[in-house]
Backbone as ProteinMPNN parsed JSONL, in Angstrom:
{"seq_chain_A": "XXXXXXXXXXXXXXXXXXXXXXXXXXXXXXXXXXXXXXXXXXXXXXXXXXXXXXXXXXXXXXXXXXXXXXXXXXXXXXXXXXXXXXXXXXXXXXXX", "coords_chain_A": {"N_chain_A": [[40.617, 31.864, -15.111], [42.569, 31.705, -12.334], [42.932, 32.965, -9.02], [45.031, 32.142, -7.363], [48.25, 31.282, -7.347], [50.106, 29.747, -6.923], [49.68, 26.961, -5.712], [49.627, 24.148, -3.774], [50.252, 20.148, -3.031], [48.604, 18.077, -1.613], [48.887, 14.241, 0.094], [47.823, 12.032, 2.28], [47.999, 9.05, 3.448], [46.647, 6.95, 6.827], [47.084, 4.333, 7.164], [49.144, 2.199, 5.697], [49.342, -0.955, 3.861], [52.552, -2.675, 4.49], [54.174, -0.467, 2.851], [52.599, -0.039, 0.711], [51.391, 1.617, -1.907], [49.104, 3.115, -3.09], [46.715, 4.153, -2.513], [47.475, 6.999, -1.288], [48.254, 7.393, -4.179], [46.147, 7.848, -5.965], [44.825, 9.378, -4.677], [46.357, 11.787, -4.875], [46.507, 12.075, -7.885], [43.769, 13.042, -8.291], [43.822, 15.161, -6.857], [45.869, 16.121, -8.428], [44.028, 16.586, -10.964], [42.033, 18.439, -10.259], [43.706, 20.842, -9.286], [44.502, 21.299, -11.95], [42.339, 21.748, -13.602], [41.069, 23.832, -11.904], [43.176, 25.558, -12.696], [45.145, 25.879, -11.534], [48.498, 26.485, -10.803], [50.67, 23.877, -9.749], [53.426, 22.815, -9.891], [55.63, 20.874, -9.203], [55.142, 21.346, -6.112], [54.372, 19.122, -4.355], [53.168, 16.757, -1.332], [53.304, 14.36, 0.095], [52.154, 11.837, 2.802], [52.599, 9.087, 3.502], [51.422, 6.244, 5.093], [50.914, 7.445, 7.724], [49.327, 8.427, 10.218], [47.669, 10.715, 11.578], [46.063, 11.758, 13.704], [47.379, 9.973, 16.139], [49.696, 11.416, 16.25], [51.712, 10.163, 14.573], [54.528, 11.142, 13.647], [54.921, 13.381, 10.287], [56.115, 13.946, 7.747], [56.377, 15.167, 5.739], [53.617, 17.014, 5.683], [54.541, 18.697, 7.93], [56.899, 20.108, 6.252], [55.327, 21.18, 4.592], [53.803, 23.066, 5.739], [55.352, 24.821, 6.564], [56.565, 25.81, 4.043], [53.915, 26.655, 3.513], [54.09, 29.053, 5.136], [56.309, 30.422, 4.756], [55.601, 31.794, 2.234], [55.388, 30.627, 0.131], [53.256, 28.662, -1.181], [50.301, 29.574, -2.046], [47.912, 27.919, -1.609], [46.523, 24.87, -1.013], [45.39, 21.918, -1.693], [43.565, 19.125, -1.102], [42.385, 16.328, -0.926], [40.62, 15.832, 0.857], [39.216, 17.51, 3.704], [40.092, 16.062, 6.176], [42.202, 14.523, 5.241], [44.288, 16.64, 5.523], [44.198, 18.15, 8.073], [44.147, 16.656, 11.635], [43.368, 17.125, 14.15], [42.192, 19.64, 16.988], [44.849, 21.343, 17.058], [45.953, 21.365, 14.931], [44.424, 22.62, 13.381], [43.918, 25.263, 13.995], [46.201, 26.344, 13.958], [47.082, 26.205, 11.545]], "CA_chain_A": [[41.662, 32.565, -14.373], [42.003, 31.59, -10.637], [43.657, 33.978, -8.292], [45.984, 31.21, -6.789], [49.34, 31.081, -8.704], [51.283, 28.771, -5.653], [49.361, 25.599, -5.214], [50.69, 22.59, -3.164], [48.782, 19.189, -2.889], [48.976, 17.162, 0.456], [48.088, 13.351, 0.638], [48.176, 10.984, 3.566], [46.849, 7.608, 4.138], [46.964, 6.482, 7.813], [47.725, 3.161, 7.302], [48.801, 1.275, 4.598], [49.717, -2.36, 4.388], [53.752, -2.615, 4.039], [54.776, 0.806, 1.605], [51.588, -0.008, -0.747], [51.105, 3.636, -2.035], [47.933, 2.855, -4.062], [45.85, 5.144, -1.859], [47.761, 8.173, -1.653], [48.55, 7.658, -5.169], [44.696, 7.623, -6.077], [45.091, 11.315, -3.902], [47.76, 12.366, -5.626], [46.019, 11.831, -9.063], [42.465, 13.601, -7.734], [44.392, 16.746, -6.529], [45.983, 17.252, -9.809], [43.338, 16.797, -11.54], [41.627, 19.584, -9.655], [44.547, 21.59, -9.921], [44.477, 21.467, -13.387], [40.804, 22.191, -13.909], [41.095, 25.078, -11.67], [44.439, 26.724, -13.399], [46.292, 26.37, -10.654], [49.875, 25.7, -10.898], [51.665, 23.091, -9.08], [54.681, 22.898, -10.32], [56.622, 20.305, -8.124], [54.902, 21.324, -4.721], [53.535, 18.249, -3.973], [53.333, 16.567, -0.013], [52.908, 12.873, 0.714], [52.954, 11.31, 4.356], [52.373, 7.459, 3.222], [51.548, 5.609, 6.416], [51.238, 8.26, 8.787], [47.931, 8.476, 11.527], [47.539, 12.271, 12.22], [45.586, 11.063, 15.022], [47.687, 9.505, 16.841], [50.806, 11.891, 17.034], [52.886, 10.007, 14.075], [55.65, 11.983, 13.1], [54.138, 13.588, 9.427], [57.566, 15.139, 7.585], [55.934, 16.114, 4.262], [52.89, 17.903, 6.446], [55.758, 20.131, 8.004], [57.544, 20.576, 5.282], [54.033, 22.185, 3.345], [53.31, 24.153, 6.521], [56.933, 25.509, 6.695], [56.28, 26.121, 2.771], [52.819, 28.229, 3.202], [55.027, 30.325, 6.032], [57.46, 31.31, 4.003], [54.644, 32.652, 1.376], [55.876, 29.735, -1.041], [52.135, 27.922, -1.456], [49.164, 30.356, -1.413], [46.564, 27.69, -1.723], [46.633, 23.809, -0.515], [44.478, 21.002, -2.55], [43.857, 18.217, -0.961], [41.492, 14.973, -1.479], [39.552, 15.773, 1.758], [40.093, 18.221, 4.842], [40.621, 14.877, 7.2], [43.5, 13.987, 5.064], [45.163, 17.57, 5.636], [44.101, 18.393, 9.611], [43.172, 15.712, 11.897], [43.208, 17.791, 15.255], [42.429, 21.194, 17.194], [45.642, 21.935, 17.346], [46.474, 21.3, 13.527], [43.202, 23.5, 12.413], [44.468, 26.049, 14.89], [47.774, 26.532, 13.007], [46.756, 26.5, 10.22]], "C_chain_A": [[41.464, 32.323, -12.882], [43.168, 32.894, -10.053], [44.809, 33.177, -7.309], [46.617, 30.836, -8.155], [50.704, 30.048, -7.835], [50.627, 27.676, -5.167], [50.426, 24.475, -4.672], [49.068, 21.819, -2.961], [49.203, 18.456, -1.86], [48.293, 15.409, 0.357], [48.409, 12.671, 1.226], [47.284, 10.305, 3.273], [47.368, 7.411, 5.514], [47.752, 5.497, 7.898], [47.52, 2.505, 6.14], [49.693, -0.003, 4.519], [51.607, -2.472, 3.653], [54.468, -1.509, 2.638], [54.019, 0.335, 0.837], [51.408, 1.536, -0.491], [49.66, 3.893, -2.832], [47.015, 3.768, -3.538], [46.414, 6.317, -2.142], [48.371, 8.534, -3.407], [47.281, 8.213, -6.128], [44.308, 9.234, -6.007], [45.532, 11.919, -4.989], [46.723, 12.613, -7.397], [44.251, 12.957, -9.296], [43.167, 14.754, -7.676], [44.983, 17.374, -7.738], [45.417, 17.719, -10.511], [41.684, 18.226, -11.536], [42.31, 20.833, -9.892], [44.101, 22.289, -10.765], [42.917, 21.938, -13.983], [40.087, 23.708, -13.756], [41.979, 26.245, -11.929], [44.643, 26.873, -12.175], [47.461, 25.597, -10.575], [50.819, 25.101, -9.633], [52.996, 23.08, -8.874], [55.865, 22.252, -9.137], [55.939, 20.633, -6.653], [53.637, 20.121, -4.593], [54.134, 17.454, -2.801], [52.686, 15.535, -0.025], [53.492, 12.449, 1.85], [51.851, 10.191, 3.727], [52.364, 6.665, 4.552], [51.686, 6.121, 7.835], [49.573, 8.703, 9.563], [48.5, 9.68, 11.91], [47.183, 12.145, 13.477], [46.217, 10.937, 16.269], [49.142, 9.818, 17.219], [51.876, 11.271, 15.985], [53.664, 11.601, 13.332], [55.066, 12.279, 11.243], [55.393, 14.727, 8.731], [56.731, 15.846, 6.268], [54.746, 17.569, 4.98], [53.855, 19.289, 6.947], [56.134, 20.908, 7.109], [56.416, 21.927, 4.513], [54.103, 23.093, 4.249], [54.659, 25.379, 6.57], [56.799, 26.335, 5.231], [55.178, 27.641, 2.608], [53.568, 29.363, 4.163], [55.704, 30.996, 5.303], [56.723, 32.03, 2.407], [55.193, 31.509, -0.284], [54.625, 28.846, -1.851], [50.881, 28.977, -1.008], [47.651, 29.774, -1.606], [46.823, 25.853, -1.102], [45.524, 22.799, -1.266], [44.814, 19.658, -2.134], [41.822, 17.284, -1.085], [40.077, 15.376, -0.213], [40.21, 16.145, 3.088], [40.961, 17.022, 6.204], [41.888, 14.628, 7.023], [44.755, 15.18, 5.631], [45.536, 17.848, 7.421], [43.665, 17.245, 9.811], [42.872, 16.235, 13.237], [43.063, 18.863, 15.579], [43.036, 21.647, 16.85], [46.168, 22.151, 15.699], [45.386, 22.53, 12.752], [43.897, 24.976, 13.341], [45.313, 26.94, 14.009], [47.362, 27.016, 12.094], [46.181, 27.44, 9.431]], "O_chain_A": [[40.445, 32.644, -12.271], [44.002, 33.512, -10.713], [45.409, 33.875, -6.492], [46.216, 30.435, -9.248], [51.86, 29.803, -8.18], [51.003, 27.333, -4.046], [51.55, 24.117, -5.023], [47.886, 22.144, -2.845], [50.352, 18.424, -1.419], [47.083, 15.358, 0.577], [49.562, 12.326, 0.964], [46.132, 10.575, 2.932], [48.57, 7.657, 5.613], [48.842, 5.498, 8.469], [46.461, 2.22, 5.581], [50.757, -0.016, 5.139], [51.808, -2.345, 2.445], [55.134, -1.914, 1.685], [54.648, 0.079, -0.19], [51.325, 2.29, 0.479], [49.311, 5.046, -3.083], [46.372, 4.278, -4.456], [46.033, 6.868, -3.174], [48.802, 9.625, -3.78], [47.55, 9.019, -7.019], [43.775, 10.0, -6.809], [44.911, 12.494, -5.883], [46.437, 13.779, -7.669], [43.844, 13.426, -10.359], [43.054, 15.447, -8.687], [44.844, 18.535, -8.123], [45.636, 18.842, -10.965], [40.842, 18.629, -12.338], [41.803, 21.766, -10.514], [43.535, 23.381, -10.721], [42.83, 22.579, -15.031], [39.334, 24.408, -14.434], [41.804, 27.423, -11.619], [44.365, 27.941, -11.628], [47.525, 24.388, -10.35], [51.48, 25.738, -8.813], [53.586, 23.307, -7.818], [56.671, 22.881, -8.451], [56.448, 19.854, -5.847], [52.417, 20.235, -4.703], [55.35, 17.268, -2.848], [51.463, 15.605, -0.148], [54.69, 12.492, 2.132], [50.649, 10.365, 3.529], [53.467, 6.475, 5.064], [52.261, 5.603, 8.793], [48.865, 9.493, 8.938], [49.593, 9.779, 12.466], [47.981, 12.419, 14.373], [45.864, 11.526, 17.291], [49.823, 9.157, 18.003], [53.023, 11.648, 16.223], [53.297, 12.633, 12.771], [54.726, 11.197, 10.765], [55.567, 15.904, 9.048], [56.629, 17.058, 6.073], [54.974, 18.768, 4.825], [53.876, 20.44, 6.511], [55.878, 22.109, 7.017], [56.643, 23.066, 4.104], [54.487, 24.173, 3.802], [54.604, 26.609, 6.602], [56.938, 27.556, 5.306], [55.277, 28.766, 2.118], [53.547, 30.541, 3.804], [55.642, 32.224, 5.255], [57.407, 32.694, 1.629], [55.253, 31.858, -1.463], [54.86, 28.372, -2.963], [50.56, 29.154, 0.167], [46.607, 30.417, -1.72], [47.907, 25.949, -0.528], [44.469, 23.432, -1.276], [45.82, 19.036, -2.475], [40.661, 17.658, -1.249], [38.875, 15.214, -0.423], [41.197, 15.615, 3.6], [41.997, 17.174, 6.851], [42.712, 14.491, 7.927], [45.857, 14.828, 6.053], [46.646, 17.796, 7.95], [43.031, 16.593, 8.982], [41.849, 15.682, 13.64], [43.614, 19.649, 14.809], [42.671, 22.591, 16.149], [46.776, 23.18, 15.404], [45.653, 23.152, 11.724], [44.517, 25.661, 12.528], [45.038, 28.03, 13.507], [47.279, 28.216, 11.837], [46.105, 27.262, 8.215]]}, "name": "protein", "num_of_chains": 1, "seq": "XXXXXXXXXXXXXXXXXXXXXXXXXXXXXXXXXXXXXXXXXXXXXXXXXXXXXXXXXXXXXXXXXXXXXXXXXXXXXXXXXXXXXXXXXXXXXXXX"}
């Protein structure tokens, strides 16, 4: 029994060579499988930014989208591959 009943999963790669998704798909596959281990339901909330450098200020629409998501009390837990992939700055841990 977990006490999280609103999971979302988040994965970014920085850079990947022309729309190969093989990385965040790799993510994607890891986080469910976590999920699922820990009974926590997904159910469609899942967040991919494919080719997007946190770093460096790219524009990150799925990231929004989740954060906009836990605001509105829609995701009460976040599962991702590795905190780097989720925050990459002060200002993002901040927020958050």
């Amino acid at each position: 029994m977990t006490l999280f009943q609103r999971g979302a999963t988040y994965e970014r790669i920085s850079k990947a060579d022309d729309g190969d998704e093989d990385g965040v798909l790799r993510q994607g596959e890891d986080t469910q499988g976590l999920a699922k281990q820990r009974g926590i339901p997904i159910e469609g909330r899942r967040f991919r930014d494919n080719d997007r450098s946190a770093t460096h200020g790219k524009h990150r629409p799925d990231y929004e989208r989740l954060m906009a998501a836990v605001q509105r009390g829609e995701v009460d837990v976040i599962i991702v591959y590795m905190l780097g992939r989720l925050w990459r700055n002060r200002r993002e841990r901040a927020e958050g």
